[in-house]
VEXPAMI-489202 format. One record per atom (N, C-alpha, C): x, y, z. Coordinates in steps of 0.05 Angstrom, whole numbers, plus 5000, padded with zeros to 4 digits. Layout:
BEGIN
XYZ;...
END
This chain:
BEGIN
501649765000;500050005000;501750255000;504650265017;505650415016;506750484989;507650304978;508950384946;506850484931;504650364932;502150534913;501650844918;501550854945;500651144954;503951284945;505851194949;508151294937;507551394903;508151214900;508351244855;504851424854;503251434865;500951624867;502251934866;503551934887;504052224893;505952304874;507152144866;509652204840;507952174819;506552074814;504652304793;503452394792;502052544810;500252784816;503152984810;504452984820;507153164812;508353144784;508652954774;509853004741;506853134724;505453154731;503353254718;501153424731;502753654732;502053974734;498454024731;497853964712;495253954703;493053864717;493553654724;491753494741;491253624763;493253684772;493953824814;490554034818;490154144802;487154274805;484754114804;484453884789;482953784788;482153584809;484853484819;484453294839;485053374864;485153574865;485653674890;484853614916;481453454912;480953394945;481953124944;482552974925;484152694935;486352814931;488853014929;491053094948;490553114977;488153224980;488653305012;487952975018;486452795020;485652595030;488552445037;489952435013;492452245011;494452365035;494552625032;495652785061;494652605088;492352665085;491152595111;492352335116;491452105099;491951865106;494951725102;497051995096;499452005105;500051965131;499252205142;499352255169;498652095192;496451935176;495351695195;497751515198;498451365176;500251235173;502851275198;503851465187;506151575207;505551505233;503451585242;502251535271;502651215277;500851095258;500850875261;503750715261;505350905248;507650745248;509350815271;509051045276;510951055310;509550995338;507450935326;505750765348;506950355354;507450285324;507750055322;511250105332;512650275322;515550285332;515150285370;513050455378;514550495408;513550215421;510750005420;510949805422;512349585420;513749535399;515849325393;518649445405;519649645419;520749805437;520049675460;517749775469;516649625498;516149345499;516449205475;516648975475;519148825478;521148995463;523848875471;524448925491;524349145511;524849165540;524148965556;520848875544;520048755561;522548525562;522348465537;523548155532;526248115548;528148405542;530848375558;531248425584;528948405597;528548425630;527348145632;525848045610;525447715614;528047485626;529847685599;531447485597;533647515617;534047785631;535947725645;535147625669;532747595682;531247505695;531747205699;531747085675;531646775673;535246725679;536846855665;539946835671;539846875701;539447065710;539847095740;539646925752;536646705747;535446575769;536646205759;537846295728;539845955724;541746075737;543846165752;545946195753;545846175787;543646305796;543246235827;542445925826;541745825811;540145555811;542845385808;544245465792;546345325785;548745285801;548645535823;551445595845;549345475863;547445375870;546245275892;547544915892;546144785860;545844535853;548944585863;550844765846;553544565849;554744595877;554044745889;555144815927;553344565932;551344495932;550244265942;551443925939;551443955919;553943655895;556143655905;558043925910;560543965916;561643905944;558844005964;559043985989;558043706001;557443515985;556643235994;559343115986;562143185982;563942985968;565243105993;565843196012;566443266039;565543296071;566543146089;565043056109;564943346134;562343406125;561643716134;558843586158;559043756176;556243716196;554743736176;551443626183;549243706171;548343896165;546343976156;546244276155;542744226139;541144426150;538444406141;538444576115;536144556101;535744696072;535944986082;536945056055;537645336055;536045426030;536245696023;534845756002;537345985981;536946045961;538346155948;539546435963;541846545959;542446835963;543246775998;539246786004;540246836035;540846556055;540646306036;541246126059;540146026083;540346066105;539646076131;537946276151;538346476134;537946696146;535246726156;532946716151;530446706145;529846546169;530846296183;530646096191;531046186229;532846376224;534446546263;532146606261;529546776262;527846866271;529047126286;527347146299;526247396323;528247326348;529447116353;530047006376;532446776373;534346866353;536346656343;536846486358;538046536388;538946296403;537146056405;534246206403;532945976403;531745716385;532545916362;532545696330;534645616327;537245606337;539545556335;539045246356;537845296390;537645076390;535644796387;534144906375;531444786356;532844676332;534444766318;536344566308;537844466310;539144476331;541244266338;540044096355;538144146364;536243806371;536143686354;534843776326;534243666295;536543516292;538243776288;541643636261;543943566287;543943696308;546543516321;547643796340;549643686341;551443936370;552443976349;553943956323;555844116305;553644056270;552244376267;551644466242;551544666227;552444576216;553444746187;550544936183;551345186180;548545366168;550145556151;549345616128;549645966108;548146096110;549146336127;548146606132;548346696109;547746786101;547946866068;549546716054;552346846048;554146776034;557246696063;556146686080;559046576102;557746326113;558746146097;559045906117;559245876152;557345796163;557145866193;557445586212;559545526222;559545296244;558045336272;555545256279;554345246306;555845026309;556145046342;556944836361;556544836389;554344666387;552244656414;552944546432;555244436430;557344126452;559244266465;559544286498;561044296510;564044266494;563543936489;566943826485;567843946458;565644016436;566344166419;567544366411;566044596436;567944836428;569344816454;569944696475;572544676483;574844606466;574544356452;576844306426;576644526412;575144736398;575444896376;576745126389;576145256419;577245456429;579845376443;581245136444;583345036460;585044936429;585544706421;586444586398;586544686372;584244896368;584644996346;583645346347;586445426379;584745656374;586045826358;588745836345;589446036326;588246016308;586945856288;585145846269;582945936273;582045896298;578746156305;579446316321;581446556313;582546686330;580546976335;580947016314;578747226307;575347306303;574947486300;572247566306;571247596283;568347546271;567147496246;567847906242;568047926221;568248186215;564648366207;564948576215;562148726218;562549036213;559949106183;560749406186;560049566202;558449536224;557349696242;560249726265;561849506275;564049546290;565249686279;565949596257;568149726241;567550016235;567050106234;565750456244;565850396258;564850436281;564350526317;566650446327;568650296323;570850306341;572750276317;573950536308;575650626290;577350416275;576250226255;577449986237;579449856259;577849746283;578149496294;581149646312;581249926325;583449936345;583249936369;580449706374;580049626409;581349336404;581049226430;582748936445;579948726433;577848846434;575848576440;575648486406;574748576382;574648526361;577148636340;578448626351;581648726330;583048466321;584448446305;585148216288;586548106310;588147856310;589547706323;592247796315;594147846333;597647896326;598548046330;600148306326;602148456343;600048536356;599448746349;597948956350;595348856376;594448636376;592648496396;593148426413;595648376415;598548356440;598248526460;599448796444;599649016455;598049136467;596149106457;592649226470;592549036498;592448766487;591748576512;594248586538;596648636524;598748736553;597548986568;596349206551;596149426563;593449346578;592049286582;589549206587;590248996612;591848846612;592548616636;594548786659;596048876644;597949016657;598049336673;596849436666;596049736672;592949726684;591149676664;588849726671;586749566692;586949246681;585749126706;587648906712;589549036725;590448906748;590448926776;590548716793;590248616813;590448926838;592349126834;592649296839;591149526837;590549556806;589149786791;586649736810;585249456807;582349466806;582249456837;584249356854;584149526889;583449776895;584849916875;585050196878;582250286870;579650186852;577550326852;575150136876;576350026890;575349916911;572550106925;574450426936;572250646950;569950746923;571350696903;568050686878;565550496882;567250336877;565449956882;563050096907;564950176926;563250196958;560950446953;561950626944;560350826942;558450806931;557850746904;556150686889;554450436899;554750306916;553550086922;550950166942;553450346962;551850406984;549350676974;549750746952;548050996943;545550856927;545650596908;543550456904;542850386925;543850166945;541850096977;540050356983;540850686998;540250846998;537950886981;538250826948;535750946934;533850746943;533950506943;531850226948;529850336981;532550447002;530750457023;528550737015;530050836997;528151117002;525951026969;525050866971;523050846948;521450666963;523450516979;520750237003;519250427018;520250687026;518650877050;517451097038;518151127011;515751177000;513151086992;513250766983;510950636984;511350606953;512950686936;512250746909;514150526894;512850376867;514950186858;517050316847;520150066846;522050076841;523149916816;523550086802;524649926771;528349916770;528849606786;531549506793;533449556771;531949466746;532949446725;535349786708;532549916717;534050196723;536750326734;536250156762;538050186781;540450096781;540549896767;542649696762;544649736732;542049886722;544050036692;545850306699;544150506720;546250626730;548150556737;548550396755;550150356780;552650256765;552850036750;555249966732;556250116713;553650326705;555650546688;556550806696;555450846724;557551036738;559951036758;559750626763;562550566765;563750536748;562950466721;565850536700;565550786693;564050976698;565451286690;566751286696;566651366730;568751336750;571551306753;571051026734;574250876742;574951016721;573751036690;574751016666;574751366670;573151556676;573451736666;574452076694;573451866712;574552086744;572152216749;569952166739;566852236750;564452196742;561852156749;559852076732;558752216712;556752136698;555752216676;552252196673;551952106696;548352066688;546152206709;547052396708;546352696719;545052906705;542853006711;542753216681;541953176660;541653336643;541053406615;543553156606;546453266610;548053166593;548652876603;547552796628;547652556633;545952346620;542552506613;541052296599;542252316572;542752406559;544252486531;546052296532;547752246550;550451976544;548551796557;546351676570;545351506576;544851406542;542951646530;542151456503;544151436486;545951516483;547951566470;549151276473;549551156496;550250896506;549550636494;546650686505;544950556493;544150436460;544950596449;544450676418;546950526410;549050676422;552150486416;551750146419;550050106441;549849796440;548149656423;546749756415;544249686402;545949676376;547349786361;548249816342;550949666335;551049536349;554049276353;553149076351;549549036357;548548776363;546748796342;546048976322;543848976307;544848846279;542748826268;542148586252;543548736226;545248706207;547048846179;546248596159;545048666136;544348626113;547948556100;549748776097;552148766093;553648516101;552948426120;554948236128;554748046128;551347916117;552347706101;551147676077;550147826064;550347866029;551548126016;552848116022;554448456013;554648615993;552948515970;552148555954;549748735965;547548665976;545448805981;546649066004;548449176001;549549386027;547749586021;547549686000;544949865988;543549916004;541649746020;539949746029;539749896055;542349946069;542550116096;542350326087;542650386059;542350736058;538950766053;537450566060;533350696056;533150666077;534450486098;533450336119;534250576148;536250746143;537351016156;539350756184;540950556174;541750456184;545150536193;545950606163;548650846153;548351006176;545651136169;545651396181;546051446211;544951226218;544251206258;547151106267;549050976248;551850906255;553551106249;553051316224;554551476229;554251746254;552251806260;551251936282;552151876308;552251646314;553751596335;556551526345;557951516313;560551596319;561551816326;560352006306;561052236312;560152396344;558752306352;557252366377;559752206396;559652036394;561651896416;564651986409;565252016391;568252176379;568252426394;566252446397;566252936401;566552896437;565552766441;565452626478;568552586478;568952306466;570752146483;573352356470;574052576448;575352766456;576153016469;573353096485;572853256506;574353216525;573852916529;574452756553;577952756555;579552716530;581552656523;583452996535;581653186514;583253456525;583453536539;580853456557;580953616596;582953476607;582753196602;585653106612;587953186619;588353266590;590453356579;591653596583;588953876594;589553976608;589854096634;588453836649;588953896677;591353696685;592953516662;594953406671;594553196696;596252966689;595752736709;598552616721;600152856714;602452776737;603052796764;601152976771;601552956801;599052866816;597852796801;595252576807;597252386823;594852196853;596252086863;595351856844;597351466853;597351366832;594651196840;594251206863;591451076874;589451186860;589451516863;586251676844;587151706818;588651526789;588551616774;585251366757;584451506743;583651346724;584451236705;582451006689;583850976654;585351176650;583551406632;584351566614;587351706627;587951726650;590151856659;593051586659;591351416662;593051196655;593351176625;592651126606;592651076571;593651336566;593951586580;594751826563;597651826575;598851686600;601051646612;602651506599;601351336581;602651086567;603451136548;601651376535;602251456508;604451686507;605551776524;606751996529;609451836533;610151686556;612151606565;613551256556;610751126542;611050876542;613150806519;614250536514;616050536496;614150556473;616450456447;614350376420;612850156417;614449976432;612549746430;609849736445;609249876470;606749856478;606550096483;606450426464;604950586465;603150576452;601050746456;598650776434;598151016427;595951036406;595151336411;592251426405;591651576405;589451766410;586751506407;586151456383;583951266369;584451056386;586350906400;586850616407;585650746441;586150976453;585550946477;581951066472;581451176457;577751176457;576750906449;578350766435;576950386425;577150376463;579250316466;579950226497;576850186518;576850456520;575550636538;572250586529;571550546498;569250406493;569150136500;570949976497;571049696499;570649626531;571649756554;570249826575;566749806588;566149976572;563250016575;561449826554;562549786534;561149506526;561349246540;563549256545;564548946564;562648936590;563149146608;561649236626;559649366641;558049376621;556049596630;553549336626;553249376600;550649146591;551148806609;553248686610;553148456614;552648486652;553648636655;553048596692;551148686699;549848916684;547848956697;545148786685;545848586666;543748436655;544048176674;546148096676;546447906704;544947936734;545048196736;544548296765;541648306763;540248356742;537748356737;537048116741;536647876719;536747636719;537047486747;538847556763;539947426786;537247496809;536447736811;534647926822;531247766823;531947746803;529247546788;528747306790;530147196793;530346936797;530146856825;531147106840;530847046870;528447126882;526647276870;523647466875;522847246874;523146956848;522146806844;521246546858;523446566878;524146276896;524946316929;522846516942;523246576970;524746426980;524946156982;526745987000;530245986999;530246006963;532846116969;534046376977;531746616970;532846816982;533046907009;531546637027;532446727056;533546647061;535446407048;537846307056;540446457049;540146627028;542846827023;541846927041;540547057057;539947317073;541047247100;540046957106;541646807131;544346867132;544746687104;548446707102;549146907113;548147197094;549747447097;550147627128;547447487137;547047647164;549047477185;549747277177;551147077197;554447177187;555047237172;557847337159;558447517168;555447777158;556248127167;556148157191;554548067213;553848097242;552148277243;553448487268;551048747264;552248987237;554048927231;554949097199;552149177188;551949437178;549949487160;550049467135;551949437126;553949387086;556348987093;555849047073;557748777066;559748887052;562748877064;564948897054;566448767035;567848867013;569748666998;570048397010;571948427025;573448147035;571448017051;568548037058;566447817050;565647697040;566247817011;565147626993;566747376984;569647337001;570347066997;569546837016;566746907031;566046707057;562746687042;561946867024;558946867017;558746656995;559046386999;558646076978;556946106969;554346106986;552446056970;551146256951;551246506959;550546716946;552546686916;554646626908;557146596887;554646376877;553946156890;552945876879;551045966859;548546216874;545346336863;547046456841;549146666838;550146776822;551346576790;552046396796;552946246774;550746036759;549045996775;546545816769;544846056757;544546216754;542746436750;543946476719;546946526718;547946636692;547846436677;548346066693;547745826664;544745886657;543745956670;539945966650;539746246639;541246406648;541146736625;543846806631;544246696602;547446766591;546847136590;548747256594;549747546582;549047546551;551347376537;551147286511;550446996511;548346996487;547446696485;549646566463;550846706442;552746576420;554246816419;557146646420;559846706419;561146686388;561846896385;562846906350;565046816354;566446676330;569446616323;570046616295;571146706277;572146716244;575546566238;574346396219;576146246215;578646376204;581146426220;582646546202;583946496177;584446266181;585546136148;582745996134;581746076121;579245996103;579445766090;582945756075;582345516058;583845266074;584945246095;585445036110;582744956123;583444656122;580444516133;581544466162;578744376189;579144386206;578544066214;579443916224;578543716234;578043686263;574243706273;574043596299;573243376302;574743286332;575442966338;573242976339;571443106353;568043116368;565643056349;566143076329;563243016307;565342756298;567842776290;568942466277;567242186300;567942226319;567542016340;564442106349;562142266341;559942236339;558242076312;559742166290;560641926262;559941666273;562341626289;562841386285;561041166306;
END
């Protein structure tokens, strides 16, 4: 049709003559030009949206052979080596789907299933649970240079300046040095005598709050009490005074808080890392970078008042951390000085270590005793038969208080601090052999 309406119009044009006569089938042929055209970039932008469609088909289908394909062959590959069991996983994410709301406790919901030693993929990291005593005694004793280290995380890694604290920093010089300074300076047998009149003070100022809330008549939220009390004995020790006073005391309360929450929270990054994307909708980036900088602007406040009220003629009984770690860094050799970044890791690693886990103990412990009158009148016996007419219980009581140590340790096996203990394999491509699943094998 097109060639006709073509060779048409080419002769309405070689022949001049006609053009008047036929003039309203010129305009028609116009018109149904124009249609055409339409019709034809109508049919162009379709077969357009049709190939789009098609090449989102198709990469669609490649994507989902190639996951199909790295699944089949990890699956084939991983049956020709004698690996724990390990339950179905699903593409990408593996395992993941499976921790729930409450990991420790699908962790041991499967190892009822599959055994004390199973294999799970958190995404893309191969993950050894090991639910057996004798297990990870062999893995943390016999093979502990190989799990020396800590699974790596981008939320630590921010918040404690690319790993220059003691607790998650790689294994070797440098972990040495931290852990001498830390055994040697900071809690030793000495040091931690010396914050002895803290320990007391703070003790006797919670008792104090408890009586004056019983004679009020009004309830008492322990839990409260107990988050203070351990974090204004490590101000204290760590910093030469408290902090949860005030405006700027609730401000580092949440500030604290937020820091912990954010060590323990759940990263997309770390085990498909590919999807990292996703912390920048989720304002996950955002809430980690916020609190570095927040805890940076502090913990170098903290650093310069130091610095300028000087800690040399501090006696050596009232010095704190920080007067200690800035002493070290000034005077200490090369091998165990540090500097600036390594004593704020320090000084956080502190208050993570100690703040959350004791006062979640002391809670727990608290509870458990509200729970079981009989044993709590028997610590109460104990103690009153130890202290006499004493109104406080002193340090060097607590090596005659058995049974109270007994409630304390039975309390922490049914609420761990931490329920799972991380370890990363340092050499990846060396294999590990435990005796403990061989001779469950067999």
């Amino acid at each position: 049709m097109l060639v006709v309406k073509t060779k048409q119009k080419n002769t309405d044009r070689s022949h001049p003559s006609l053009q008047a006569k036929n003039s309203p089938r010129i305009k028609g042929h116009h018109t149904r030009s124009s249609i055409d055209q339409s019709l034809r970039k109508a049919n162009l932008q379709m077969v357009d949206t049709t190939n789009l469609f098609s090449f989102f088909s198709l990469l669609s289908c490649i994507l989902f052979t190639i996951f199909l394909i790295k699944w089949v062959f990890n699956n084939v590959t991983g049956n020709h080596k004698n690996l724990p069991p390990s339950p179905l996983k699903l593409p990408v994410l593996g395992n993941l789907l499976q921790l729930g709301l409450y990991p420790h406790r699908s962790l041991q919901t499967l190892a009822q299933r599959h055994g004390s030693l199973m294999l799970l993929h958190l995404g893309s990291a191969p993950t050894l649970v090991v639910s057996s005593a004798d297990a990870a005694r062999e893995i943390m004793t016999t093979h502990y240079l190989i799990f020396s280290n800590r699974p790596d995380s981008e939320n630590a890694r921010k918040l404690l300046y690319n790993y220059r604290d003691l607790s998650l920093s790689p294994y070797g010089e440098y972990w040495r040095k931290m852990r001498s300074i830390c055994v040697l300076q900071l809690l030793s047998a000495k040091r931690v005598q010396s914050f002895r009149f803290i320990r007391e003070e703070e003790t006797f100022s919670l008792v104090k709050k408890v009586e004056e809330g019983c004679a009020g008549s009004s309830p008492i939220d322990l839990g409260q009490l107990f988050a203070s009390l351990t974090t204004d004995i490590i101000c204290r020790a760590a910093f030469g005074r408290k902090y949860s006073e005030g405006g700027s005391g609730k401000k580092f309360k949440e500030l604290l808080e937020e820091f912990g929450a954010l060590l323990g929270v759940f990263n997309i990054a770390d085990f498909v890392p590919w999807l990292a994307w996703i912390n920048n909708f989720n304002n996950l980036n955002a809430r980690v970078e916020k609190v570095f900088k927040e805890f940076d602007k502090f913990l170098e406040e903290i650093l310069d008042d130091h610095m300028k009220r000087g800690g040399e003629d501090t006696k050596e009984a009232e010095k704190d951390f920080v007067n200690v770690l800035l002493e070290n860094s000034k005077n200490g050799s090369e091998d165990v000085s540090i500097g600036r970044d390594s004593i704020k890791t320090l000084i956080l690693d502190m208050f993570a270590a100690g703040s959350d886990t004791t006062y979640t103990a002391l809670e727990w412990t608290m509870t458990e005793l509200l729970g079981h009158q009989e044993v709590m009148k028997t610590a109460q016996e104990e103690i009153r038969s130890i202290c006499g007419n004493r109104p406080t219980v002193r340090e060097e009581d607590l090596e005659k208080i058995l049974y109270l140590k007994a409630i304390i340790k039975e309390s922490m096996r049914l609420h761990l601090p931490f329920h799972c203990y991380f370890r990363e394999n340092q050499e990846r491509t060396s294999e590990c052999r435990v005796t403990t699943f061989w001779r469950e094998q067999e």
